[in-house]
C-alpha positions in Angstrom: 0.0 0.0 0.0 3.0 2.6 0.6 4.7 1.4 -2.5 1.2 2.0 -4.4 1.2 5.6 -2.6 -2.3 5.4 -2.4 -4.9 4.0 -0.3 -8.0 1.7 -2.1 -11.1 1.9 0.4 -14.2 0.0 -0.3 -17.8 2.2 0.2 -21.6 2.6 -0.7 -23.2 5.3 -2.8 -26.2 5.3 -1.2 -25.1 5.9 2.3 -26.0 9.4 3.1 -24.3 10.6 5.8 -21.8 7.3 5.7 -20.8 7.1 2.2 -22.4 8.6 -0.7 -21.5 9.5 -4.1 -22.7 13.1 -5.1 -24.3 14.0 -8.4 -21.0 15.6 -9.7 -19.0 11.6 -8.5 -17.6 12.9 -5.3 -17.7 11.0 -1.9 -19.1 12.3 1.2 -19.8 10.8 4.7 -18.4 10.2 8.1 -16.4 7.0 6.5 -14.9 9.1 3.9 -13.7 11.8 5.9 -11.9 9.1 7.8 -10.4 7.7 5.0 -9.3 10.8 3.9 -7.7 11.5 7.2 -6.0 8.3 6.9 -4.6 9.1 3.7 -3.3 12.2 5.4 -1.7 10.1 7.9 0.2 8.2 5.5 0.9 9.9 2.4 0.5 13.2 3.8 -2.6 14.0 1.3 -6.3 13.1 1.9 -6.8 12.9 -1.5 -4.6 9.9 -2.2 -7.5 7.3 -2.0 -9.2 5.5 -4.6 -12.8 4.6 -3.7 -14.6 1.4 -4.7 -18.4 1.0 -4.9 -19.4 -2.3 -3.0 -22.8 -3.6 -2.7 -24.2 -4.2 0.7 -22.7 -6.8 2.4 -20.0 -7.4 -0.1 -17.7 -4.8 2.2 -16.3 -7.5 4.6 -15.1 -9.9 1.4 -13.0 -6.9 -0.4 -11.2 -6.5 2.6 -10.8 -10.5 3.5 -10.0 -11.0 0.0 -7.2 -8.0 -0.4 -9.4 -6.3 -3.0 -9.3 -3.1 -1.3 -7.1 -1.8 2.5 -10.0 -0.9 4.1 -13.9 -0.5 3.9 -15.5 2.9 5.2 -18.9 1.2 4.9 -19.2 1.3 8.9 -21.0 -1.7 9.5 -22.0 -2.7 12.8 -19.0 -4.4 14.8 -20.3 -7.7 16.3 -18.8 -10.5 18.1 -20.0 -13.0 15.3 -19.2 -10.9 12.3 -15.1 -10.6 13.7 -15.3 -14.5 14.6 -16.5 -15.8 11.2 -16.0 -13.2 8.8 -12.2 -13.0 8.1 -11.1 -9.1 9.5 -10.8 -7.0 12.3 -12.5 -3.8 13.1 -11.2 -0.2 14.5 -12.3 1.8 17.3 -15.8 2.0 17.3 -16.6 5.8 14.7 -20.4 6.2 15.4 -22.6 4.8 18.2 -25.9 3.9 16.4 -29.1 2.4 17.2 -31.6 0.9 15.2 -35.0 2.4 14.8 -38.1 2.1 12.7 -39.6 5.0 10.3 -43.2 4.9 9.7 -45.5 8.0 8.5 -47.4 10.2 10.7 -50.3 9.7 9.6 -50.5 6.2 9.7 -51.3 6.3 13.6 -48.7 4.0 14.6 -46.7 4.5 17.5 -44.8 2.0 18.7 -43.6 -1.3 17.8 -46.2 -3.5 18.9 -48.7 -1.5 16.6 -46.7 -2.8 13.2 -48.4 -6.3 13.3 -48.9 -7.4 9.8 -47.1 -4.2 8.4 -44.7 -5.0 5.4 -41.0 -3.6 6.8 -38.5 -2.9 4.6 -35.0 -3.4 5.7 -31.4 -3.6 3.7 -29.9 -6.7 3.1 -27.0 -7.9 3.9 -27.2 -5.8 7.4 -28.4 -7.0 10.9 -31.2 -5.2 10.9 -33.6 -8.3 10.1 -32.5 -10.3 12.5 -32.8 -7.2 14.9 -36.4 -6.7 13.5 -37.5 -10.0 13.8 -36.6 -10.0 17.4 -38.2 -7.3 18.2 -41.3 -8.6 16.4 -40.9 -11.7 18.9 -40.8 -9.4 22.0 -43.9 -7.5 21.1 -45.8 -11.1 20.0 -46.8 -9.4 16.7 -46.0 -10.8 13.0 -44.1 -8.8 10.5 -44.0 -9.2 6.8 -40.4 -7.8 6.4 -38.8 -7.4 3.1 -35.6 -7.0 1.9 -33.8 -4.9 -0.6 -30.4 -4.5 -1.9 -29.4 -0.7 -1.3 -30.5 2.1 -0.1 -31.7 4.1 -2.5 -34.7 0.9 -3.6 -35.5 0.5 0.2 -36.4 4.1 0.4 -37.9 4.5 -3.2 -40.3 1.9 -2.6 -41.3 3.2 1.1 -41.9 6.8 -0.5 -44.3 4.8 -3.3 -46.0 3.5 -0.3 -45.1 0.3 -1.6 -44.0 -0.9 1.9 -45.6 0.5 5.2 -42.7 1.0 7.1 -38.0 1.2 7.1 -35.8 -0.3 9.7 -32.7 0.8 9.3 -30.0 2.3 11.5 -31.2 6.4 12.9 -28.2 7.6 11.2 -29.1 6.7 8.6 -33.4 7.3 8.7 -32.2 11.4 10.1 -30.4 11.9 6.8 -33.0 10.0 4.3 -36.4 11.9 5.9 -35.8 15.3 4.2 -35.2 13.2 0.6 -38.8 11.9 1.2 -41.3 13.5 -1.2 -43.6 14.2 2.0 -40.7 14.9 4.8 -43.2 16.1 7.2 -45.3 13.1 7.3 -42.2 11.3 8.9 -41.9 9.4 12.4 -39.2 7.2 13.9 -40.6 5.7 16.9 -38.8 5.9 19.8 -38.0 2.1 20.7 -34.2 1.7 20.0 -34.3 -2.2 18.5 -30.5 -2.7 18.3 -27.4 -1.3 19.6 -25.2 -0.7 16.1 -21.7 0.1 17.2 -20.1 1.1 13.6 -16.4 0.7 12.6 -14.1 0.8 9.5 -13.5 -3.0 8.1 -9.7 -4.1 8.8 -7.8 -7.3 7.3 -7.6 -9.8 9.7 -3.9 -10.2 11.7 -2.1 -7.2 10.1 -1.4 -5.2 13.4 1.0 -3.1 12.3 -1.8 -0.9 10.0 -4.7 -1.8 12.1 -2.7 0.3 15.1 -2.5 2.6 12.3 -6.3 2.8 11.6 -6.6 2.9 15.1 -4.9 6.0 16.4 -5.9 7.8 13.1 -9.5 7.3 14.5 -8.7 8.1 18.0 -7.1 11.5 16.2 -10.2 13.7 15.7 -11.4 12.4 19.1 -8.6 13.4 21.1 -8.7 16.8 19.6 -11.9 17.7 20.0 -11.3 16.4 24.1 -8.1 19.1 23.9 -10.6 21.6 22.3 -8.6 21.6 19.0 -10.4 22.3 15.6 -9.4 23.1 12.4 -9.6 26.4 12.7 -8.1 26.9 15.8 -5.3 24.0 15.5 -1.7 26.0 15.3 -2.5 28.6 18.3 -2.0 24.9 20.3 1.4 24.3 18.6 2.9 25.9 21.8 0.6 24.1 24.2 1.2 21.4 27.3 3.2 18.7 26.7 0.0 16.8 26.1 -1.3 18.6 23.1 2.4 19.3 21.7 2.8 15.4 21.6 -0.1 14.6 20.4 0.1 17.3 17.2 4.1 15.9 16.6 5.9 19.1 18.0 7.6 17.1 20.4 8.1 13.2 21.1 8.0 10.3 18.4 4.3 9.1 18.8 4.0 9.0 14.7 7.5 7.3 14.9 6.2 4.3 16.7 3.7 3.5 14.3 5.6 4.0 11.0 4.2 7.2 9.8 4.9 11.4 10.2 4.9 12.7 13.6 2.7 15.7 13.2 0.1 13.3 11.7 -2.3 14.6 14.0 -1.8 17.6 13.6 -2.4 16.8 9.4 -5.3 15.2 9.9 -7.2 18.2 11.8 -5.9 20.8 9.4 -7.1 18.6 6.9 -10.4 17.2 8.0 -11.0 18.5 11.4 -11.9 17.3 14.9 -14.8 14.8 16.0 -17.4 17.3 16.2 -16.5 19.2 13.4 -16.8 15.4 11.5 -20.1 14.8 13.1 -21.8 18.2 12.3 -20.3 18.3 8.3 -22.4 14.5 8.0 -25.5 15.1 10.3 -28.1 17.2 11.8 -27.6 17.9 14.8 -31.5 18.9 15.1 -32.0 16.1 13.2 -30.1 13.9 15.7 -28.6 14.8 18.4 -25.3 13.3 19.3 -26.3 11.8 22.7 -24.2 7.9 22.4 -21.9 9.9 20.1 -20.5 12.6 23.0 -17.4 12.9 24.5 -17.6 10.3 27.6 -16.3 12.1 30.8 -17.4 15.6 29.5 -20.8 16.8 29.9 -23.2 15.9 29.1 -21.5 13.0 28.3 -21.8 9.9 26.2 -19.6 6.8 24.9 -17.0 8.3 22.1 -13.5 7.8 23.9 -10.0 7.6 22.8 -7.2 5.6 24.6 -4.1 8.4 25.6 -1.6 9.4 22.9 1.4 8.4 25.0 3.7 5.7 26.5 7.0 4.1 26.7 8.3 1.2 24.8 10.3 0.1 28.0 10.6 -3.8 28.2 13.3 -5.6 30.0 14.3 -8.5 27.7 14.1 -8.6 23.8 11.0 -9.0 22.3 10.2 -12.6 20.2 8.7 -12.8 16.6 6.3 -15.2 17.1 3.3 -14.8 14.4 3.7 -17.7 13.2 2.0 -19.3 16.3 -1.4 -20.0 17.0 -2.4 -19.3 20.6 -5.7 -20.0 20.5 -4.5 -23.8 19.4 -2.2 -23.5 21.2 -4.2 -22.9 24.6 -6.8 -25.5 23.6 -4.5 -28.6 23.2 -3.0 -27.3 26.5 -5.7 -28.1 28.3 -5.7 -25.3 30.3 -5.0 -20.9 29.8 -2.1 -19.1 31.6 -2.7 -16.2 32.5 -0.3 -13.3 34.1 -1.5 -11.4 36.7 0.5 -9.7 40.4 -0.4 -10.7 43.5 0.4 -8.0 45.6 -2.7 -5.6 44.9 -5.8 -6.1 46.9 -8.8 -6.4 45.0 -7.2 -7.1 41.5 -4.7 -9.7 42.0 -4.0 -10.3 45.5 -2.7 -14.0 47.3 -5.0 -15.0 50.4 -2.9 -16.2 52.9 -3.7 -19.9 51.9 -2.3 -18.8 48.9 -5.2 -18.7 46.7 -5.4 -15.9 44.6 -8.4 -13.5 44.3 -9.0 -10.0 42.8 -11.2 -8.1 39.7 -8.1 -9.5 37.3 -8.0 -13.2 38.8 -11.6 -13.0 37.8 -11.1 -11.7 34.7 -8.3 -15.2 33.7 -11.0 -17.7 36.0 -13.5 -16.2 33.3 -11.7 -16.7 30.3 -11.0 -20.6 31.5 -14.4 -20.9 32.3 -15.8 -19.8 28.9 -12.8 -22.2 27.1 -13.1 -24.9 28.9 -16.4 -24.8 31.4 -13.6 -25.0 34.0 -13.1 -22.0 36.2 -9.7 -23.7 37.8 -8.4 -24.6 34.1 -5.8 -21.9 34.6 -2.7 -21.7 35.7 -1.4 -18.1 37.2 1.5 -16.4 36.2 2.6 -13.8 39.0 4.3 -10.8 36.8 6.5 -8.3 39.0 7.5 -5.6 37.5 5.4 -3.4 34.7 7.2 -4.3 31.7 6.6 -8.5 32.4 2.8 -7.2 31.2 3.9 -7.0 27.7 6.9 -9.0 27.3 5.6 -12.3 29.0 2.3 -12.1 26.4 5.0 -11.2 23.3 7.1 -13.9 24.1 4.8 -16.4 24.8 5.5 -17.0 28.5 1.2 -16.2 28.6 -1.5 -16.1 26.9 -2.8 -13.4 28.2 -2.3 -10.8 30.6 -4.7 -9.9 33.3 -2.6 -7.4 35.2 -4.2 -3.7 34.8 -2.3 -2.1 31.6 -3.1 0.9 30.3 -3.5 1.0 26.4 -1.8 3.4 24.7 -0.2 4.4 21.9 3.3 3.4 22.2 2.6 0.3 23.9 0.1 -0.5 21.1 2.6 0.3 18.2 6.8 -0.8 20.2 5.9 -3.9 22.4 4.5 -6.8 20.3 0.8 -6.7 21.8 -2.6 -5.9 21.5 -5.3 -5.0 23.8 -8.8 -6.2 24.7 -11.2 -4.2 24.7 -11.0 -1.6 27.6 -12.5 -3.7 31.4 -11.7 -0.8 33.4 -12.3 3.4 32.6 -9.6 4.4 35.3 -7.8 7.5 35.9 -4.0 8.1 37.5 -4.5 10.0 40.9 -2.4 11.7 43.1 -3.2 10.7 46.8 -1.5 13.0 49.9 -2.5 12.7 54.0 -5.3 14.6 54.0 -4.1 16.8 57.1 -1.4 18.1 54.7 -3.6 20.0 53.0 -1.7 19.5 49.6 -3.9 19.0 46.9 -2.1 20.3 43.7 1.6 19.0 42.4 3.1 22.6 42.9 2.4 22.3 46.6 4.7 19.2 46.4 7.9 21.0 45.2 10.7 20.0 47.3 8.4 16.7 48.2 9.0 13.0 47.1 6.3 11.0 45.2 6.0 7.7 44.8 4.9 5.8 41.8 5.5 2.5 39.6 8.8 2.2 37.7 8.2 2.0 34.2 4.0 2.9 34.1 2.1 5.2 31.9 1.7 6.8 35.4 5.3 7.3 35.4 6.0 8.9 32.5 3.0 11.2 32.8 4.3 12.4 36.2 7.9 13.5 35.1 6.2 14.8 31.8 3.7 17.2 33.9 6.4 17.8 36.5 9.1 19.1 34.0 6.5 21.4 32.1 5.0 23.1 35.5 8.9 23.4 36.5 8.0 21.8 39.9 11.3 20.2 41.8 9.9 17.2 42.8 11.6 13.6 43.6 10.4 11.1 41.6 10.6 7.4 43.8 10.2 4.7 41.3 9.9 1.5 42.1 8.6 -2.1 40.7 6.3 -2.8 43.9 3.6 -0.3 44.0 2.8 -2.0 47.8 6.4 -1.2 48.4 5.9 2.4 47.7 2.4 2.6 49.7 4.3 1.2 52.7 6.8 3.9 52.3 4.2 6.6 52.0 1.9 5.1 54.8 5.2 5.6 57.0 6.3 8.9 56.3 8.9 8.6 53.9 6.9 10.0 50.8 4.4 13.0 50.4 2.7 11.6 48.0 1.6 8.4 46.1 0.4 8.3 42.2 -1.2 5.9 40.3 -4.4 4.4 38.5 -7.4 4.2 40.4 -8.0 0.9 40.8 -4.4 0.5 42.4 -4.4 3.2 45.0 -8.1 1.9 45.9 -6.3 -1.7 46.1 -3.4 -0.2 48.5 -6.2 1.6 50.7 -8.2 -1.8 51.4 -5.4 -3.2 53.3 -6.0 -0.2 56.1 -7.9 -0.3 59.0 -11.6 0.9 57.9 -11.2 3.8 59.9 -7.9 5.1 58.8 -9.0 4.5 54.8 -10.4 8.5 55.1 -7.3 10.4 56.2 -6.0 10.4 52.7 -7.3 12.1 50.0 -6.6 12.6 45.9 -6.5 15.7 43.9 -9.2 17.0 42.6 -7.8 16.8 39.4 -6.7 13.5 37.5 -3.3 13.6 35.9 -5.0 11.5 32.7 -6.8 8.9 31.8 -6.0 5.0 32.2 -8.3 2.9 30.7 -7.1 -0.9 31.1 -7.1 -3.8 29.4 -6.0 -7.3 28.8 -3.2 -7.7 26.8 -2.6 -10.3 24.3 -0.4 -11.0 21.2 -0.7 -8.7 18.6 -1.4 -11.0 14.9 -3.1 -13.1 17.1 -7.1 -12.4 15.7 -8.3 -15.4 17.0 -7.1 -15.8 19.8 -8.4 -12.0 20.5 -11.8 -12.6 19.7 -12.2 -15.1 22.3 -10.5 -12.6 25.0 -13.1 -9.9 23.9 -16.0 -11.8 23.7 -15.2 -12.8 27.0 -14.9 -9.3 28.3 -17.6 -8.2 26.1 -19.5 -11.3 28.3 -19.5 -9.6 31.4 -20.9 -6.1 30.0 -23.4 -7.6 28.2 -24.6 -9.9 31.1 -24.7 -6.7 33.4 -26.7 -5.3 30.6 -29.2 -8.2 30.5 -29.9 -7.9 33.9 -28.2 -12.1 34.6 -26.1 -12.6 37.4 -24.5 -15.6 38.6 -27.3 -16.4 40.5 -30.1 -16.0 38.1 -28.1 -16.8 34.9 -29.2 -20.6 34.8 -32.8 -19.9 35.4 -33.0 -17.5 32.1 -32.1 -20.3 29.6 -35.4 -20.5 29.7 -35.8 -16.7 28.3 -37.7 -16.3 25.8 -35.6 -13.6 24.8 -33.8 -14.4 21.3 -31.2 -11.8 22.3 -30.6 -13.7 25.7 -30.5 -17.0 24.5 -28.4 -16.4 21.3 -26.2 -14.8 24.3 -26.2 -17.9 26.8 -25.9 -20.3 23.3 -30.0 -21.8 23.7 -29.8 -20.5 20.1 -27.2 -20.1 17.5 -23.8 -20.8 17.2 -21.9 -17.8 18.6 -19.2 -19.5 20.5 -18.5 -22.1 18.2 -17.8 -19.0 15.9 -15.4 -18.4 18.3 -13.6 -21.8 19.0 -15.6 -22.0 22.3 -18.5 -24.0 23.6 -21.7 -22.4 22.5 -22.5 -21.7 26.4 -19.2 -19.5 27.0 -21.0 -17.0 28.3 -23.0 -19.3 30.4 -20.5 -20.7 31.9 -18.5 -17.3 32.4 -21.4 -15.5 34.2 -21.9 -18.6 37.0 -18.1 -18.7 37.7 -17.4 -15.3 38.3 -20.5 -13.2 37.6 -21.5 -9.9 35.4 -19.2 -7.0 35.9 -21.1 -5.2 38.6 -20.7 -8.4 40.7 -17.3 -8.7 40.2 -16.6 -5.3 40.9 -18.7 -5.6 44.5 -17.2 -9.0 45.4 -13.5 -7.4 45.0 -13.8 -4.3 46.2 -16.5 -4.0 49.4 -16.8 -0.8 51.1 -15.8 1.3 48.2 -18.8 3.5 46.4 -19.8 2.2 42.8 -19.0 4.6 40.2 -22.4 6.0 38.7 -21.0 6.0 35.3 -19.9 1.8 35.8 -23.5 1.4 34.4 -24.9 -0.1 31.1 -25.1 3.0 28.3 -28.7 2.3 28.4 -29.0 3.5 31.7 -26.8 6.4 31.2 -23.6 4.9 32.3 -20.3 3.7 29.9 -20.4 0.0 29.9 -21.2 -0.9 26.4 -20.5 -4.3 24.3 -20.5 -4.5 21.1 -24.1 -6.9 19.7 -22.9 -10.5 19.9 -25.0 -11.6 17.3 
């Protein structure tokens, strides 16, 4: 592809909003301007990309078969469509939902009202399948007929020749003013699918899916800085953040092969999120509610892993992609699985030695789903930081449950990929609270402790150097180490993610848990995941699906105590999930009941999260998305 100089990127014509030819044979739509800023990322032009016209459906074969890099389609990511289908997917680019257009006069208002109404929906989409169970829900027949694009789905609705569309509400918002009677247009409220969608990736090419993946992140992360195309070279002097992420500092563009001011490129050329969002959509039309900034008001599930990181590891890395771990794991009998045991709550030994903890959970679910064994797993205690990556790169594990940030450099330097993210956690700085210090410049002339070789490391000196505060930095490999040291007096402060500071404080005496206190700001984001060998797509989906496993069950309302009772649901989406129905985790390599088993050994994620960590308040925001929180899986089906 960088020999050719150009980039070849399958679309639709029809797509409006997505992808759409215009009447003069340009493209326009959310996937295009993303392919576009891909092309700027790698050739430094966002013209250099030839588009293909696909029909629907046919987007996932040119990309399995090599006919084109990449498909800007944005079809929905599910867990069966990555099993069985040949590619990968990027970050999620558009949270969706499915919905169902109907006229205003025709006095329908909600699903239930549609029995016997002929639906037309696109084939080659899951928007049947979504239909028809939410024609099973309601207890009403459908007559649901397909067609093959857009443009004769909507042609025969407006000719009345159908009664009713479900399609995605991107897609409906964008189609309703084309209508010869837009004003005698309703999409009923009921959302009948989550539709997560995402650029198509070959399968097991890491090097340009990490590509793919931080241009995506790109327009995200500049929106979060406040950073639009008009605005984007007053930041070239910014914090050390904002000048690494737009390449006037660091090497971030290095690591993955490509310029470093590609960020910067990419927003002079295209622009930021919202600037994406509002060229392609409405707003009116359809509000961006799923499609917000999470963490900033008022909130919703667009996020972006941090542009930084170290490609510190303390033996060589292997070239192993020949292997098959999934195989691998299988004829083994048995997963290993790298985790610490030193951290209360995620990965702790009991004093008979067993192990316990949110990330000992996390491997006893994986063994249960592959095997229908929660004990088929053998432990692999990881000391220091950099054993996260290595051990999973050089085949020491399989996997590694030990909480590692994802981030750029570790994505693109050390050999790995990540799951998707299990925890949204943040790096905090803790002090006594009778100290009264709650900002790093009260702590010049202090010590502050903090893992060698973190994220939470490197962020620390970063934002120490820029503010000019003369601070000692203590690193060290054992974070309980350094919470001793600060519990006794010998540091001022402690830093670190969430998750690990909350982990330090569990092992105080209830009442001594309040006299310390963090800042009331964050020093960034650490959102954590399990780490597994990059080229590895198998092996992967199995690791997601699992973590996707306990979102959805939390989602579903099944717990490990009612989880066997509901394969009796009548549900289609609960008992495709707990494998009733279908063949989802044979897809995968697994027994159809993966998820079954999963939820009874260790529970959904809200379980887990109480069971290792008592006493300490639930975040609000640890809550499905459809009850306003960020815990979101992608469809399994």
């Amino acid at each position: 592809m960088l020999e050719r100089g150009f980039l070849r990127v399958a679309v639709n014509d029809d797509a409006i909003g997505f992808s759409n030819q215009e009447t003069d044979g340009s493209f326009t739509g959310m996937g295009i301007d993303y392919s576009r800023a891909l092309a700027t990322a790698l050739f430094d032009n966002p013209n250099a990309v030839e588009f293909v016209v696909v029909e629907a459906g046919e987007d996932f074969n040119s990309v399995a078969s090599g006919t084109v890099d990449i498909a800007a389609t944005l079809p929905t990511h599910s867990v069966l469509r990555d099993a069985t289908l040949g590619v990968d997917f990027s970050p999620t680019v558009f949270f969706d939902t499915q919905g169902v257009l109907v006229r205003g006069d025709s006095g329908i208002n909600s699903v239930e009202q549609l029995q016997e109404t002929t639906v037309g929906v696109l084939t080659g989409t899951r928007s049947q399948q979504n239909l028809e169970d939410a024609a099973q829900r309601a207890g009403i027949t459908l007559n649901i007929q397909t067609f093959s694009s857009q443009d004769n789905l909507f042609a025969a609705y407006d000719a009345g020749e159908i009664g009713a569309v479900s399609i995605n509400r991107g897609v409906l918002s964008n189609r309703i003013p084309t209508l010869s009677n837009p004003g005698n247009q309703v999409i009923l409220e009921e959302n009948i699918g989550k539709e997560p969608l995402a650029f198509i990736v070959p399968e097991n090419e890491s090097e340009f899916a990490d590509v793919v993946r931080w241009v995506v992140n790109a327009p995200i992360q500049a929106e979060f800085f406040g950073i639009n195309s008009q605005n984007v070279n007053e930041f070239l002097d910014g914090n050390s953040d904002i000048k690494r992420f737009l390449g006037v500092s660091g090497n971030l563009g290095e690591s993955l092969g490509i310029d470093n001011d590609f960020a910067l490129n990419i927003i002079q050329q295209v622009g930021n999120y919202e600037e994406i969002y509002n060229r392609n959509f409405d707003e009116t039309a359809l509000p961006r509610n799923l499609n917000e900034l999470m963490f900033v008001e008022p909130g919703g599930l667009v996020y972006y892993p941090p542009f930084s990181g170290s490609d510190q590891v303390s033996v060589p890395l292997v070239d192993n992609d020949n292997r098959n771990v999934l195989e691998e794991v299988l004829d083994r009998g048995f997963v290993r699985v790298g985790v610490r045991n030193d951290a209360q709550g995620l990965g702790f030994a009991e004093e008979n030695g067993n192990l316990s903890g949110f990330d000992v959970d996390f491997g006893r679910a994986l063994a249960a789903s592959l095997f229908g064994d929660p004990n088929a797993v053998e432990f692999v205690i990881q000391t220091t930081g950099s054993q996260r990556f290595s051990d999973v790169a050089n085949g020491v594990v399989d996997v590694t449950s030990r909480n590692a940030t994802h981030n750029l450099k570790r994505d693109a330097l050390l050999g790995v990929d990540f799951a998707p993210i299990n925890t949204y956690d943040a790096q905090f700085v803790v002090t006594p609270t009778v100290s009264g210090i709650t900002t790093l410049e009260q702590l010049a002339g202090g010590r502050i402790g903090v893992t060698a070789g973190t994220t939470s490391e490197t962020r620390l000196r970063e934002q120490l150097s820029a503010a000019g505060i003369n601070a000692e930095v203590v690193a060290l490999d054992n974070f309980q180490t350094i919470f001793d040291s600060y519990i006794n007096g010998e540091l001022d402060a402690i830093t670190g993610d969430g998750g690990l500071i909350i982990s330090s404080l569990l092992t105080l005496p209830v009442e001594q848990r309040s006299q310390h206190q963090p800042f009331p700001e964050v020093l960034g984001e650490e959102p954590l995941a399990m780490v597994v060998d990059e080229n590895q797509s198998e092996w992967k989906d199995v690791v997601s699906g699992v973590t996707y496993a306990v979102y959805e069950a939390f989602e579903l309302g099944l717990t490990s105590e009612n989880v066997t009772a509901e394969l009796e649901s009548s549900d289609p989406v609960v008992r495709r999930f707990l494998g009733v129905e279908g063949n989802i985790g044979e897809s995968l390599g697994l027994p159809n009941d993966f998820a079954l088993n999963a939820i009874s050994a260790v529970g959904n994620y809200s379980e887990m999260a109480e069971r290792n960590f008592p006493g300490i308040p639930f975040d609000p925001g640890s809550v499905p998305y459809t009850e306003g929180g960020f815990l979101f899986s992608v469809p399994f089906a």
